[in-house]
C-alpha positions as CSV (number, residue, x, y, z in Angstrom):
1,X,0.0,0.0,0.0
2,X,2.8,2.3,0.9
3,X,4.5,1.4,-2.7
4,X,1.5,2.5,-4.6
5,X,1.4,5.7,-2.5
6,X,4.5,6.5,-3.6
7,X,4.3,5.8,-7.1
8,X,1.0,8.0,-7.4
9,X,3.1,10.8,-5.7
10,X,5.9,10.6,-7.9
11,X,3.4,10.3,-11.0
12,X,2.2,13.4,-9.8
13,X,5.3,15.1,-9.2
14,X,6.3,15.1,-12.9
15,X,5.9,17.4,-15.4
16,X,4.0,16.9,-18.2
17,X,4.5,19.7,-20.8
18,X,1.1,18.8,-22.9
19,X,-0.1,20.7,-20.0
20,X,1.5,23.8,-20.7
21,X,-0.1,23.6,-24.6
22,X,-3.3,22.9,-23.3
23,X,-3.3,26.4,-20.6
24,X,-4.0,29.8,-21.7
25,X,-0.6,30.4,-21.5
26,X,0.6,29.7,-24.9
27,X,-2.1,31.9,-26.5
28,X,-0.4,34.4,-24.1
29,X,2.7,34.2,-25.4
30,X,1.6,34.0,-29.2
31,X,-0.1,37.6,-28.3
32,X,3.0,38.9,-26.4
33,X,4.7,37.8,-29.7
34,X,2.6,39.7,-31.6
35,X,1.9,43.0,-30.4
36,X,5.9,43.2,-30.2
37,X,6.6,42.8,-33.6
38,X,3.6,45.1,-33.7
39,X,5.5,47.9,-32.0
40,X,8.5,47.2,-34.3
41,X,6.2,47.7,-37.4
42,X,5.7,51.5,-37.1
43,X,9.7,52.1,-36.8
44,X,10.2,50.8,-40.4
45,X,7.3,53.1,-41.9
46,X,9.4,55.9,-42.4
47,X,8.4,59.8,-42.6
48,X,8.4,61.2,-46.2
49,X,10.2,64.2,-47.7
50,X,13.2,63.4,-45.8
51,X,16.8,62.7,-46.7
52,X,17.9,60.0,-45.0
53,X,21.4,59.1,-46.9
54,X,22.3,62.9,-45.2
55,X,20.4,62.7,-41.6
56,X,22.1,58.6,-41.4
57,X,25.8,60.3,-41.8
58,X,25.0,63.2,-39.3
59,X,23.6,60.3,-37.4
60,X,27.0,58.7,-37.1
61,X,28.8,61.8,-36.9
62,X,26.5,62.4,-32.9
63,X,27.3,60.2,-30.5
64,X,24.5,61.2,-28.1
65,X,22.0,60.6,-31.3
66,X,23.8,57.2,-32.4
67,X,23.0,56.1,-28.4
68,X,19.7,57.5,-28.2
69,X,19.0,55.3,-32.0
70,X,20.3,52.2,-30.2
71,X,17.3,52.7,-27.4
72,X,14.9,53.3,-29.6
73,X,15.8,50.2,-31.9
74,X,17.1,52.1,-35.0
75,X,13.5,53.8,-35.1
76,X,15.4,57.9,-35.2
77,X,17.9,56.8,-37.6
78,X,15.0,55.4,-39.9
79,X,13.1,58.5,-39.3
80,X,9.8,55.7,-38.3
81,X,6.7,57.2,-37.2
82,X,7.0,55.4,-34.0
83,X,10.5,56.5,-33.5
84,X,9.4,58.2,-30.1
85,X,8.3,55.0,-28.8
86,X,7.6,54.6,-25.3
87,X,9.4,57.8,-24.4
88,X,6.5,60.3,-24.1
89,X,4.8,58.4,-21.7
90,X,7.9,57.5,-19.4
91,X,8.5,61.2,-18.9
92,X,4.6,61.3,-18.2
93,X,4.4,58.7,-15.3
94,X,8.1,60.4,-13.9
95,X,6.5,63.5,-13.5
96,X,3.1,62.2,-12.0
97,X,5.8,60.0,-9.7
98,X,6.9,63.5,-8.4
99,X,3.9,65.0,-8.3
100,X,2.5,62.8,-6.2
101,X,4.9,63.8,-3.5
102,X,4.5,67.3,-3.7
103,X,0.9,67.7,-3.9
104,X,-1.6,66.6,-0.9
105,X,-4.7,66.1,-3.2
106,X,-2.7,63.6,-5.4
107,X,-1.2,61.6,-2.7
108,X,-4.8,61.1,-1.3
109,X,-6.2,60.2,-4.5
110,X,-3.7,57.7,-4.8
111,X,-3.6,55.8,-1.1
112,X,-7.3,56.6,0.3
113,X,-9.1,55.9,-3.2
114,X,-7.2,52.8,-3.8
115,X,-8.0,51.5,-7.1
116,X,-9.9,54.1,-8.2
117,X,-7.7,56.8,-7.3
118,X,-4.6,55.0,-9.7
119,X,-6.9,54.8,-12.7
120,X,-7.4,58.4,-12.4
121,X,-3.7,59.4,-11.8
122,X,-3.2,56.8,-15.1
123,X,-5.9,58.8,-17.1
124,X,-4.3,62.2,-16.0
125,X,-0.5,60.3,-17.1
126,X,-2.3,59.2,-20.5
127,X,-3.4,62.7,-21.0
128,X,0.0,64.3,-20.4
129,X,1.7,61.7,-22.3
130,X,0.0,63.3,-25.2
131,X,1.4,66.6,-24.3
132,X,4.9,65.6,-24.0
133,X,4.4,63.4,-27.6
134,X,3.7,66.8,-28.7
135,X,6.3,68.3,-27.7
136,X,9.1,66.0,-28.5
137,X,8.0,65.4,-31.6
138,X,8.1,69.1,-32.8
139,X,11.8,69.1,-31.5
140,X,12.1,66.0,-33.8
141,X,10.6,68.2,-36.8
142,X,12.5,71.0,-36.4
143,X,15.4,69.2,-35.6
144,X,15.1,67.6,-39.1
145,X,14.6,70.6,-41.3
146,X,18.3,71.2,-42.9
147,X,17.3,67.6,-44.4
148,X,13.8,67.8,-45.7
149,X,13.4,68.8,-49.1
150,X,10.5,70.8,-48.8
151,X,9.8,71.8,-45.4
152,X,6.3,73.4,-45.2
153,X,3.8,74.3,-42.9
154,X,1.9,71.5,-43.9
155,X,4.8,68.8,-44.0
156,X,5.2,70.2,-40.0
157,X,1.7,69.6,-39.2
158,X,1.3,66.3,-41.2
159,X,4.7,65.0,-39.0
160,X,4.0,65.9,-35.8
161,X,0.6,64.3,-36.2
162,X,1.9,61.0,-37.6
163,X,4.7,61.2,-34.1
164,X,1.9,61.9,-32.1
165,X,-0.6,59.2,-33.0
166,X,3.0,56.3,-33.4
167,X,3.4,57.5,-30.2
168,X,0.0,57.1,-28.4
169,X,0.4,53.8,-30.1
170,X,3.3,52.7,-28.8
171,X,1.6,53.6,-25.5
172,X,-1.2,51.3,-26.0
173,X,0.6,48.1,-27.1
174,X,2.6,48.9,-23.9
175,X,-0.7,48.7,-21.6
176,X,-2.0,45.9,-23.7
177,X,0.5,43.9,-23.1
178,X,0.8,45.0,-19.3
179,X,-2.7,43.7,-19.1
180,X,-1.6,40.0,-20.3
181,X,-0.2,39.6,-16.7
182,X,3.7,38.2,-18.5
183,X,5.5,41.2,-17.2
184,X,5.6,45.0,-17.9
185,X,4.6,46.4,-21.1
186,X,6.8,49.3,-20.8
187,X,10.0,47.4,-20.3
188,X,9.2,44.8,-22.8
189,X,9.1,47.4,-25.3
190,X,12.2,49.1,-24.8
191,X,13.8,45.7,-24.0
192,X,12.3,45.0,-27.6
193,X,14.2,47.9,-29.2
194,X,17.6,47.4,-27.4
195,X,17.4,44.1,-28.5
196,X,17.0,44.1,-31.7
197,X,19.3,47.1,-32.7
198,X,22.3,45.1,-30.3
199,X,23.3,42.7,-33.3
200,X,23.5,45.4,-35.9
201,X,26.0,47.4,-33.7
202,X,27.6,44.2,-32.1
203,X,28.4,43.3,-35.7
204,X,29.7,46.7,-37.2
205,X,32.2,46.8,-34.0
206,X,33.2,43.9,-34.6
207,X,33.5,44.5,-38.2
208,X,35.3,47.9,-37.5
209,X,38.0,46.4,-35.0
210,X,38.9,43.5,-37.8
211,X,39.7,45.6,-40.0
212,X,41.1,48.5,-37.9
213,X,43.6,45.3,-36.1
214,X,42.4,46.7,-32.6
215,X,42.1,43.3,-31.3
216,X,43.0,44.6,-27.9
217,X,40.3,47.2,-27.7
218,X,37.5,44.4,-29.4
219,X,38.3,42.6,-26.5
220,X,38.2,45.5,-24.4
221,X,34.8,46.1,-25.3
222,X,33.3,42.5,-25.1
223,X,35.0,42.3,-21.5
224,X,33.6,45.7,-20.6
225,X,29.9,44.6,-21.7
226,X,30.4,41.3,-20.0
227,X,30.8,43.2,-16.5
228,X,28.6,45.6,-17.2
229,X,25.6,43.6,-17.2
230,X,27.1,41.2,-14.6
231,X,27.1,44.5,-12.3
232,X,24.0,45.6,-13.5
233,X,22.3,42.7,-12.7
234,X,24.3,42.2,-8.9
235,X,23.0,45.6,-8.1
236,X,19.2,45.1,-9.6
237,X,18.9,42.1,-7.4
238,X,20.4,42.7,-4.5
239,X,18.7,42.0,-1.4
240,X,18.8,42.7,2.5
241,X,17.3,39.4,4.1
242,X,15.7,40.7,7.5
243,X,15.1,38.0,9.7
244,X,11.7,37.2,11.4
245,X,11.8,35.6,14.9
246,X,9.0,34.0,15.8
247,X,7.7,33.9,19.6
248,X,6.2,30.7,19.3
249,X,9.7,28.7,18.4
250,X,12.2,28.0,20.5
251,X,15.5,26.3,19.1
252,X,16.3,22.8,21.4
253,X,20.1,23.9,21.6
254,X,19.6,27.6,21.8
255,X,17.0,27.9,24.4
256,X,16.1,31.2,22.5
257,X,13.7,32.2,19.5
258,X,14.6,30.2,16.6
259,X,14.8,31.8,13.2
260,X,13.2,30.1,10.4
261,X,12.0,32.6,7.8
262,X,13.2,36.2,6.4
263,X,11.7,39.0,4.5
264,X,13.5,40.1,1.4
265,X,13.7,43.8,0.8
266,X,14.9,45.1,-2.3
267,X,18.2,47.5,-1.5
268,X,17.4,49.2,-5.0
269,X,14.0,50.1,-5.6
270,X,14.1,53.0,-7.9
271,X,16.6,52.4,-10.5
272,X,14.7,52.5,-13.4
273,X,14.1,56.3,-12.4
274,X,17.4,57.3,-13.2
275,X,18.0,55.8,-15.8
276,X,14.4,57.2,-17.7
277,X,16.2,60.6,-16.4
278,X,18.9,59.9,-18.0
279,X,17.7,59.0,-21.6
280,X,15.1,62.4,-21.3
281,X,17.8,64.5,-20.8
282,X,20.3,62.7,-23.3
283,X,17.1,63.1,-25.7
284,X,17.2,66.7,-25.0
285,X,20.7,67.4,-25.3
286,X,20.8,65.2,-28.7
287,X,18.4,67.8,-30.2
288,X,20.1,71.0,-28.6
């Protein structure tokens, strides 16, 4: 009798993957899958009346620009529709993050109203997303002009329109996909653009320290990349365990409360904040 009990419990502890097929999971996934390569659609449909052979050398000529293409998955160098991306709405929710701890009336509506209160403050950070879409993507425009060939009141007008709307876009896809519950829509977008602008540039260094001989400084840079995101990823998921003691136990050797469990707290909560900070005001200084 014992036997069979264990064979059942061991039947049971396996894993059948036919299960995962048969979940909504993979239907999930196949959406995640989409709407990604949705995003990476508009960054390809490029804005007309534009020179791009002369904007792509000035492009290589700014560093700040060439870094600020590499976030945005080669969308500014393309001159895409969607080449703001996810930016506008970042700079929306940092604000509103301030806000919140400056005014009274926003800090209520966001811990007394509960849920109701956050939709509100995510309307209000929809809203200004807009305005900062706007804004950014007249800087774009007017940034552009020594390489449009006929830059009219109307060409400004029909631009800015087309960054606005491949922005509020963007912005969608981003909450659709937060709303799948397989991680952040946000960061899967941008993590969508970094990744699939890093074999391009991976390649032309590469390329570039061949045939330069600078075998030293290749290596330099694959070494540097390597510890990079090893540090990056040591300081993201670093942790303080603080212990709990529990009354009720009492350790046979120790005589004293015995420690069985910890809390995990997070020693670096707001990175992501700087680093947003960071690209907006690279963004601006790009365009300066």
């Amino acid at each position: 009798m014992a036997e069979e009990q264990q064979v059942a419990i061991r039947r049971d502890s396996t894993i059948d993957f036919g299960d995962f097929f048969k979940g909504p999971l993979p239907g999930k996934f196949l959406k995640l899958l989409g709407f990604l390569a949705l995003s990476r659609l508009g960054v390809y449909i490029p804005l007309g009346g534009v020179n791009q052979a002369a904007f792509a050398g000035n492009l290589d000529q700014n560093s700040l620009l060439g870094t600020l293409d590499s976030f945005s998955g080669g969308g500014i160098g393309r001159l895409g529709i969607c080449s703001l991306g996810i930016v506008p709405f970042i700079n929306a929710q940092i604000v509103f993050q301030l806000l919140t701890q400056l005014y009274p009336k926003l800090q209520e509506l966001q811990k007394k109203e509960g849920e109701a209160g956050r939709k509100k403050i995510l309307q209000y950070t929809r809203y200004a997303s807009v305005g900062f879409a706007i804004a950014q993507a007249i800087g774009q425009v007017l940034f552009l002009r020594p390489y449009v060939n006929d830059f009219s009141t109307e060409w400004v007008l029909t631009s800015v329109t087309l960054l606005t709307l491949g922005s509020v876009f963007t912005t969608f896809l981003g909450e659709t996909i937060s709303e799948l519950k397989l991680g952040n829509g946000t960061s899967l977008l941008i993590f969508t653009s970094i990744i699939s602008y890093l074999p391009a540039s991976f390649g032309r260094t590469v390329a570039e320290g061949f045939q330069a001989g600078n075998y030293v400084g290749l290596l330099t840079i694959i070494l540097s990349f390597f510890f990079l995101v090893l540090g990056i990823v040591y300081v993201q998921e670093a942790e303080r365990k603080i212990p709990l003691n529990y009354a009720s136990r009492y350790g046979s050797r120790t005589g004293g409360p015995q420690r069985s469990a910890y809390l995990p707290f997070m020693s670096c909560l707001s990175y992501s904040l700087h680093l947003h900070w960071l690209y907006l005001l690279l963004w601006h200084v790009s365009l300066a």
